[in-house]
C-alpha positions in Angstrom: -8.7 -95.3 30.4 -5.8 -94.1 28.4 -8.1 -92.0 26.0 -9.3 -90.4 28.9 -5.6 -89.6 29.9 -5.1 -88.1 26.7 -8.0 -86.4 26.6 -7.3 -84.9 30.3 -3.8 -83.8 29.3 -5.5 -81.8 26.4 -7.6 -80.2 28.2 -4.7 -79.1 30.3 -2.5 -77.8 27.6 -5.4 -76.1 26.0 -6.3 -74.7 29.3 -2.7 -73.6 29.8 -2.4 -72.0 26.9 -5.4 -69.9 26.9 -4.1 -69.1 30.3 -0.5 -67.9 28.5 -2.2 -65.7 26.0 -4.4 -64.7 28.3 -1.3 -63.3 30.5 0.4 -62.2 27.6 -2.6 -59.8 26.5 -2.8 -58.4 29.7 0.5 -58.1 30.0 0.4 -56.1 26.4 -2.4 -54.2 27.7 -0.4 -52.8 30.7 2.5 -51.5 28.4 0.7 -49.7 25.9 0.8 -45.7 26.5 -2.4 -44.2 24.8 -1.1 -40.0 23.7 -2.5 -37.4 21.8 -0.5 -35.5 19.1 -2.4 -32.6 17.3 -1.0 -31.1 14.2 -1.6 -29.0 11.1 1.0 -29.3 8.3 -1.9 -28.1 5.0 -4.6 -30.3 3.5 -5.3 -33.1 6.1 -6.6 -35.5 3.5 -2.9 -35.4 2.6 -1.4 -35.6 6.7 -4.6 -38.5 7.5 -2.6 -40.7 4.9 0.7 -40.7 6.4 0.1 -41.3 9.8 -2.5 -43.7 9.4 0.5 -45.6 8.0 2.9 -44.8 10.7 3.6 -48.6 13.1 2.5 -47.1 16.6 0.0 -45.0 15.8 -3.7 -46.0 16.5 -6.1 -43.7 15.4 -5.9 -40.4 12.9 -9.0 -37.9 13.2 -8.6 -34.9 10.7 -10.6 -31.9 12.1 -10.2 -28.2 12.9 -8.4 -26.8 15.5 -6.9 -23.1 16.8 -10.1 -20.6 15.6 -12.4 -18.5 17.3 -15.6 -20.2 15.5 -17.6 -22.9 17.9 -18.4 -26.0 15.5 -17.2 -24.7 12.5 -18.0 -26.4 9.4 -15.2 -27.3 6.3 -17.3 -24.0 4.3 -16.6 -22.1 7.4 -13.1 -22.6 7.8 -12.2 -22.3 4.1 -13.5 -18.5 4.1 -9.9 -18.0 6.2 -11.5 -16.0 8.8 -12.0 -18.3 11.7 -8.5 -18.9 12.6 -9.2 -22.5 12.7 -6.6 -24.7 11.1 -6.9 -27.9 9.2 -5.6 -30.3 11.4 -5.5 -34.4 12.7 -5.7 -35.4 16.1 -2.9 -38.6 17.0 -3.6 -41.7 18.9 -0.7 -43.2 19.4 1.5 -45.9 21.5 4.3 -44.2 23.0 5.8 -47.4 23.9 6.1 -48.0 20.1 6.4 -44.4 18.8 7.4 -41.1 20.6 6.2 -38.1 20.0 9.8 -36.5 18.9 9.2 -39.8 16.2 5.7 -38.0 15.2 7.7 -34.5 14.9 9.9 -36.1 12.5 7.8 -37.1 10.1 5.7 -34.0 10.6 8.4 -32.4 9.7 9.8 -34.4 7.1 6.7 -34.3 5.0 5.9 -30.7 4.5 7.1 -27.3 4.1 7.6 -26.0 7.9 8.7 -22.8 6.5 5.5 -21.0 4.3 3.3 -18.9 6.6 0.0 -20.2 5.4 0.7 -21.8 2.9 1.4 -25.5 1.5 2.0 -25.9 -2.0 -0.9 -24.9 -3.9 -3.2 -24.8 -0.5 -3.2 -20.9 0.4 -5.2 -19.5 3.9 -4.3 -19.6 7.3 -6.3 -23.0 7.7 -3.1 -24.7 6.0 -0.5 -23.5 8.3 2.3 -25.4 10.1 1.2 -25.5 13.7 2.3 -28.0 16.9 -1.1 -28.0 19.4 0.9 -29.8 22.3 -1.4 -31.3 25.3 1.0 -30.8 27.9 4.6 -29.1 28.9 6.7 -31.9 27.6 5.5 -31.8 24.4 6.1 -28.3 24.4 9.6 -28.6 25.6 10.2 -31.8 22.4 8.6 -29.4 19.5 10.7 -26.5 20.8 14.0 -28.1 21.0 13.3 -30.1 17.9 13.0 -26.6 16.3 16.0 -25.4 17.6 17.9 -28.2 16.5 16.4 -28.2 12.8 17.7 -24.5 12.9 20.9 -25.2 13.8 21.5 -27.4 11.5 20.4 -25.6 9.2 18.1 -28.2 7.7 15.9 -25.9 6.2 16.9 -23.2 3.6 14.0 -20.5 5.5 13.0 -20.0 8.7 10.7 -22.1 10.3 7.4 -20.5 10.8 5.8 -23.4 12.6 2.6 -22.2 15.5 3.4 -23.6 18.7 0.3 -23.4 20.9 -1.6 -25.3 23.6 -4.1 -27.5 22.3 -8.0 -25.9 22.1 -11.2 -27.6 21.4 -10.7 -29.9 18.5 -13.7 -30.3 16.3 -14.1 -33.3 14.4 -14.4 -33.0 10.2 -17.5 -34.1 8.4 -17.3 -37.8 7.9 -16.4 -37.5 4.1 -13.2 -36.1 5.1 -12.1 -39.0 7.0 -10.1 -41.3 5.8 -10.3 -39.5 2.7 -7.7 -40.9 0.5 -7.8 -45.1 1.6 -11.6 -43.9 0.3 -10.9 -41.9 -2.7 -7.3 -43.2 -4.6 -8.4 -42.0 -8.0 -9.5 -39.0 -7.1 -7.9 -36.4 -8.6 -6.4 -34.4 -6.1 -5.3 -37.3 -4.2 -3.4 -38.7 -7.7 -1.7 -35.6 -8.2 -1.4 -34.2 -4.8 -1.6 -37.1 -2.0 0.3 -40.0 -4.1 3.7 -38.3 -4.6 3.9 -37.1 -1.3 2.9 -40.5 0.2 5.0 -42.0 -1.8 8.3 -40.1 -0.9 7.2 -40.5 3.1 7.2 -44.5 2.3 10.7 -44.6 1.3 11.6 -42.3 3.7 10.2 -44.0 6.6 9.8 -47.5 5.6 11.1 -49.2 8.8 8.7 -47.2 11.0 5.6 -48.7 8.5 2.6 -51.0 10.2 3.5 -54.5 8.6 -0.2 -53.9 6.3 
């Protein structure tokens, strides 16, 4: 009799508990915020690595965005002449990270004020462009401008696109995740590594824990 006592009040706390979690997921669930954030700031193996480090944010897609070209390959957009723009396409939890968050690091981690241009990477596919999805996101990227310009953050002017976000067409596979895939690659020793580098001490309490 008292083992099946024991054995009842198990089952209870066990049941309880699954019940708890269970709540607690759910409850989780209901306060995430899925948004979108598109942006070009040059080579997107280089942007892919930095926020896919960023705590908040879900997903990073690198693609091509902004051009006149329907499905356009990486040969197509390297001639320059599509318009398109080497970009990555944000999934992130807005109840963990805003999008003014986003802009700061976007900004923080390249050159906002070379028309076409980011270090080495030349063509209008490495521009500094904001594709928002809707009017508030405008209205963030356009004050957050101001404000880096009257604070004279920046030595230049800020050339940085603001535009409506267009069709966004997803890279070949081989350019995602590019650098988590290829850390000895050359480019991403020389190129990717310092700049990752100076974004982790920079931004180190707004890292994912792995």
């Amino acid at each position: 009799m008292k083992k099946q006592l024991i054995l009842l009040a198990l089952t209870f706390l066990v049941t309880n508990n699954m019940l708890s979690q269970s709540s607690l997921i759910k409850k989780s669930k209901m306060n995430t915020k899925i948004e979108t954030a598109t942006l070009a700031n040059g080579c997107f193996w280089c942007t892919e690595a930095i926020f896919q480090r960023l705590k908040g944010v879900e997903t990073v897609k690198s693609g091509y965005t902004g051009g006149k070209l329907i499905n356009p390959t990486y040969n197509d957009i390297t001639t320059g002449l599509t318009e398109h723009a080497e970009a990555i396409q944000i999934k992130f939890d807005a109840s963990e990270i805003s999008f003014q968050e986003i802009l700061e690091v976007f900004f923080s981690t390249h050159d906002p004020t070379t028309k076409n241009k980011q270090g080495f990477d030349v063509g209008t596919q490495y521009r500094s462009a904001i594709f928002y999805h809707n009017e508030t996101q405008k209205l963030i990227a356009e004050n957050f401008i101001k404000e880096l310009t009257e604070a004279h953050v920046f030595e230049n002017k800020i050339v940085t696109e603001i535009s409506k976000a267009d069709i966004f067409y997803i890279a070949e596979e081989y350019h995602q995740n590019y650098y988590n895939n290829n850390k000895t690659q050359g480019y991403c020793v020389a190129v990717i590594n310092p700049k990752l580098d100076k974004f982790l001490k920079k931004f180190k309490n707004k890292l994912k824990e792995n």
